[in-house]
N, CA, C and O atoms as a GROMACS GRO file, in nm:
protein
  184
    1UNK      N    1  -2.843   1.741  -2.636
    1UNK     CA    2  -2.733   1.694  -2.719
    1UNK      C    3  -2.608   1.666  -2.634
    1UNK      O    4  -2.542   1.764  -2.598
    2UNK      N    5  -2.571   1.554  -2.602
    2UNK     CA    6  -2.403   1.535  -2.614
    2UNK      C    7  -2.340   1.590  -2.596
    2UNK      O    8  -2.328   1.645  -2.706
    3UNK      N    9  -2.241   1.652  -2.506
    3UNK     CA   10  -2.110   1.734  -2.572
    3UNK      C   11  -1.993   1.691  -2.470
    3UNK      O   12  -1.966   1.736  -2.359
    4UNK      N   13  -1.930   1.582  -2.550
    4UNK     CA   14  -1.832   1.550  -2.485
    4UNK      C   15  -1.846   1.414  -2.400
    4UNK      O   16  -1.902   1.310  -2.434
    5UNK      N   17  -1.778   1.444  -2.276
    5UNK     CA   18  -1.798   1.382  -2.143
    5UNK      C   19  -1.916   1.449  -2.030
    5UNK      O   20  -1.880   1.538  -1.954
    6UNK      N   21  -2.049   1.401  -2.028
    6UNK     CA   22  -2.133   1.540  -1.935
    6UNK      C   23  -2.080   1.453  -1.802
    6UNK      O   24  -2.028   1.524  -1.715
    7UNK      N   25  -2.085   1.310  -1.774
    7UNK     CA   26  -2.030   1.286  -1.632
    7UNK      C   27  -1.910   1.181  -1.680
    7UNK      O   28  -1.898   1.140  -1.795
    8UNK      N   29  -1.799   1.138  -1.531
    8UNK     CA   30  -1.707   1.084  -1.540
    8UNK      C   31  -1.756   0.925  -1.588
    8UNK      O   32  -1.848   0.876  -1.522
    9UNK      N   33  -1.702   0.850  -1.692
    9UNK     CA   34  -1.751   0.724  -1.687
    9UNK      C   35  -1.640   0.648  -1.568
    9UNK      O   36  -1.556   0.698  -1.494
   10UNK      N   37  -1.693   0.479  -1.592
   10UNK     CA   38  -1.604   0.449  -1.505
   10UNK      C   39  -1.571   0.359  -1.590
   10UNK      O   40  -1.638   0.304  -1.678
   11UNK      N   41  -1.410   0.341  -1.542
   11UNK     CA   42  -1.322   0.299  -1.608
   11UNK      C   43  -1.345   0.126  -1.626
   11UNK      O   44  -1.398   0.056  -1.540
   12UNK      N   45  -1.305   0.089  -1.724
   12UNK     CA   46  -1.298  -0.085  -1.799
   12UNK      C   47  -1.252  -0.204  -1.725
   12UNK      O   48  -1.165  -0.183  -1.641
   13UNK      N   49  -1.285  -0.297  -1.737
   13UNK     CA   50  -1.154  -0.382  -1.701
   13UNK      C   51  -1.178  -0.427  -1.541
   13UNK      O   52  -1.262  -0.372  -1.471
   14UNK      N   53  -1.095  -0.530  -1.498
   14UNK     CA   54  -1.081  -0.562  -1.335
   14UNK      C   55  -0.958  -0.444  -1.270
   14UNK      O   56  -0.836  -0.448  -1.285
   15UNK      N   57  -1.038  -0.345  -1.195
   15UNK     CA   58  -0.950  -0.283  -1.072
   15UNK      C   59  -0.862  -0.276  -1.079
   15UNK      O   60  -0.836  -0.393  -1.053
   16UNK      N   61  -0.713  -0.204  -1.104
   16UNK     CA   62  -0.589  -0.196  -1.065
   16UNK      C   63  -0.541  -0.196  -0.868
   16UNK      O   64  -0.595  -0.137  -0.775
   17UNK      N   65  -0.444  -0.270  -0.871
   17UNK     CA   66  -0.433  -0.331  -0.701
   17UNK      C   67  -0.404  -0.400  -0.664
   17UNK      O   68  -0.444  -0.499  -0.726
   18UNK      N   69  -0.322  -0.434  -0.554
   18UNK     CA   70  -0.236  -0.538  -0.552
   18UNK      C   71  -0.378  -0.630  -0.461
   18UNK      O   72  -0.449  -0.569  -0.382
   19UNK      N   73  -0.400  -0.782  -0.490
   19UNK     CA   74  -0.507  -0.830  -0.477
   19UNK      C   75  -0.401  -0.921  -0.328
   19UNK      O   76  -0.446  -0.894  -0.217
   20UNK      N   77  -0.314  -0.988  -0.327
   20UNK     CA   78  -0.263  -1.048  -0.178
   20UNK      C   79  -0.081  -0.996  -0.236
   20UNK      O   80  -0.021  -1.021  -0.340
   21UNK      N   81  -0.047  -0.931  -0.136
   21UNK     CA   82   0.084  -0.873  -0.118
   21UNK      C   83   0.183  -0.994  -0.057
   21UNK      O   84   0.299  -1.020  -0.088
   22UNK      N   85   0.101  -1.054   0.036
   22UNK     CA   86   0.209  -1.216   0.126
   22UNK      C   87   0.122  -1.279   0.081
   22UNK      O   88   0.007  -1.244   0.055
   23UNK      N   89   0.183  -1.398   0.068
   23UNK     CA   90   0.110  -1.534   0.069
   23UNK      C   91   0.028  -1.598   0.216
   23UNK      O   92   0.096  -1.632   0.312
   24UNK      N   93  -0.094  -1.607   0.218
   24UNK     CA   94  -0.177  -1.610   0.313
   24UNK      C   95  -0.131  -1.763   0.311
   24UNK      O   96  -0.053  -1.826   0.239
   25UNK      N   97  -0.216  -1.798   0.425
   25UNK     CA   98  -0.170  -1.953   0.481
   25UNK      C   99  -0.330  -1.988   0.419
   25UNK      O  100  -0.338  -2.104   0.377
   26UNK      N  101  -0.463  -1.902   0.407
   26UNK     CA  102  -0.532  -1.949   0.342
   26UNK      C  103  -0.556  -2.033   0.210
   26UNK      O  104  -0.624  -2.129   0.174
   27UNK      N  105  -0.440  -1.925   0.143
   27UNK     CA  106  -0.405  -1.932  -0.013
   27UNK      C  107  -0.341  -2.052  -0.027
   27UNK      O  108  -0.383  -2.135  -0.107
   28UNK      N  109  -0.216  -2.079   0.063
   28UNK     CA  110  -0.150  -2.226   0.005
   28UNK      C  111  -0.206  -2.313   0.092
   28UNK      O  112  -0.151  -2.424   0.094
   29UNK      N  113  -0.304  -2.296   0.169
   29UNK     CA  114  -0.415  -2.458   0.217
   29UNK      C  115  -0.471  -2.484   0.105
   29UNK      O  116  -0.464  -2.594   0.050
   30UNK      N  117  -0.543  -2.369   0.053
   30UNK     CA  118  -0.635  -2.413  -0.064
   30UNK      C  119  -0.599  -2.449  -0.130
   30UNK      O  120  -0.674  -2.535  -0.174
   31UNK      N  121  -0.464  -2.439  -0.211
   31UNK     CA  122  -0.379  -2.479  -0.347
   31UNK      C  123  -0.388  -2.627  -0.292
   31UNK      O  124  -0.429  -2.718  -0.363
   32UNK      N  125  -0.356  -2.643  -0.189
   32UNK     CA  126  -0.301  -2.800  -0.160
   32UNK      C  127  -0.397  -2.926  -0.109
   32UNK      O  128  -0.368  -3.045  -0.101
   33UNK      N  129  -0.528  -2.854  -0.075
   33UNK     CA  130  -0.605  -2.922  -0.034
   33UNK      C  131  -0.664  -3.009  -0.178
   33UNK      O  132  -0.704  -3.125  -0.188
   34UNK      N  133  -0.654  -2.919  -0.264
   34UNK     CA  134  -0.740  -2.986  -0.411
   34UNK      C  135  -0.655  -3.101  -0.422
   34UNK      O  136  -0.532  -3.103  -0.413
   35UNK      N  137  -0.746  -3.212  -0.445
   35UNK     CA  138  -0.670  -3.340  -0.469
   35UNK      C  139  -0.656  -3.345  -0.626
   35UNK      O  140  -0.545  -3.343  -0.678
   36UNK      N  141  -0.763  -3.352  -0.693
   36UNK     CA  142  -0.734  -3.333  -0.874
   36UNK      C  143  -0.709  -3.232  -0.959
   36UNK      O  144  -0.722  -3.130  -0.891
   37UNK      N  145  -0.693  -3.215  -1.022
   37UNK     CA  146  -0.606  -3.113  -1.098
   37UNK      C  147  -0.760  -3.059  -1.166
   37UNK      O  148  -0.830  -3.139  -1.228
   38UNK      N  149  -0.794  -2.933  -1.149
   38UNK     CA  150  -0.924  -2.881  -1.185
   38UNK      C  151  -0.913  -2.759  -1.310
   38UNK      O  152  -0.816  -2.689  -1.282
   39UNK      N  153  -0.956  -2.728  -1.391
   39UNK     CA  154  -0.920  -2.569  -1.510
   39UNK      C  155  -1.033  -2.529  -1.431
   39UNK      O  156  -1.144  -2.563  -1.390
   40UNK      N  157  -0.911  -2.403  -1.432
   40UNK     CA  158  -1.038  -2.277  -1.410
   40UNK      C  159  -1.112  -2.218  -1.484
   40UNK      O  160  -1.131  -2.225  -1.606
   41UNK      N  161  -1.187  -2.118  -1.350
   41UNK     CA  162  -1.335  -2.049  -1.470
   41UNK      C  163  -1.420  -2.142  -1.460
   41UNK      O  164  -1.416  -2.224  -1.367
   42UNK      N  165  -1.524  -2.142  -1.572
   42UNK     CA  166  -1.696  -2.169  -1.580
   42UNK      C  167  -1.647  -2.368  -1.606
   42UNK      O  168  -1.557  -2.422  -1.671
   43UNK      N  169  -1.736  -2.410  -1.538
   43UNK     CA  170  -1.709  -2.558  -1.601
   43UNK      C  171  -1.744  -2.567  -1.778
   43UNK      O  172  -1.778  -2.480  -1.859
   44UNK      N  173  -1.721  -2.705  -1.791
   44UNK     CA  174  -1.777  -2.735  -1.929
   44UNK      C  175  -1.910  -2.755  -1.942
   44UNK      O  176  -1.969  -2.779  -1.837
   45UNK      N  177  -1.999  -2.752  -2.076
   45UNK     CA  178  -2.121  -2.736  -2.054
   45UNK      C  179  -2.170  -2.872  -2.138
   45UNK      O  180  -2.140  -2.872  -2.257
   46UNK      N  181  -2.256  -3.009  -2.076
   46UNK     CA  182  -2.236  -3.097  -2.119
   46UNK      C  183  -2.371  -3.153  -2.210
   46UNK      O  184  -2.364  -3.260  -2.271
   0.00000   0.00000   0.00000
């Protein structure tokens, strides 16, 4: 039977954390390299 919590679960959600603290020179090549304006996430499904 159950009682309670028997082990720690793990917690929900995406990670708490700072994911880039400076702006990498990676980060704004990539922003700038895209020539068309793209939405993010999963494409459309056609």
């Amino acid at each position: 039977e159950p009682t309670g919590e028997p082990s720690p679960k793990r917690p929900r959600g995406r990670p708490k954390g700072s994911k880039n603290k400076s702006p990498s020179k990676a980060a704004q090549k990539k922003a700038e390299a895209t020539g068309e304006k793209r939405p993010r996430g999963r494409p459309r499904k056609w």
